[in-house]
Steps between C-alpha positions, in 0.01 A plus 500: 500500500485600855189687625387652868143403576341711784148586649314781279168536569479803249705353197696817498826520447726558847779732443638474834526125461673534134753750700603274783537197274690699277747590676521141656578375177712769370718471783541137477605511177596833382877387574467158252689536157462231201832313484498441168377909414576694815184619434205543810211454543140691454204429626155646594155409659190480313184497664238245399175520648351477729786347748795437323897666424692322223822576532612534117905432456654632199873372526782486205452109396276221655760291686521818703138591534452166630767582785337858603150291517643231701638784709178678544268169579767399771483870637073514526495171627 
């Protein structure tokens, strides 16, 4: 599971943060369809506080999960 760690003195979540990365990710991958399922992907960021986005992938099988989060750690790193 990929996650975005960032400074948060408050332990709020940041919206604007959860918006940029969003679309980030969503336009890294929106285009990616399962080979086996031409199915895509869905994903969404869930704040954990007090510093911390998972970034939850919910994707047709696992074999393909497992590309879209390969996808994603390459992309934040």
């Amino acid at each position: 599971m990929n996650k975005i760690v960032f400074q948060n003195p408050d332990g709020k979540p940041k919206p604007s943060i959860a918006q940029t990365y969003n679309s980030i990710i969503s336009a890294s991958i929106s285009e990616i369809k399962c080979k086996t399922h031409d199915k895509c992907v869905d994903f969404k960021l869930v704040f954990n506080a007090p510093n911390t986005y998972v970034i939850d992938v919910t994707a047709c099988c696992d074999e393909f999960k497992a590309i879209i989060d390969d996808q994603v750690a390459h992309m934040l790193s």
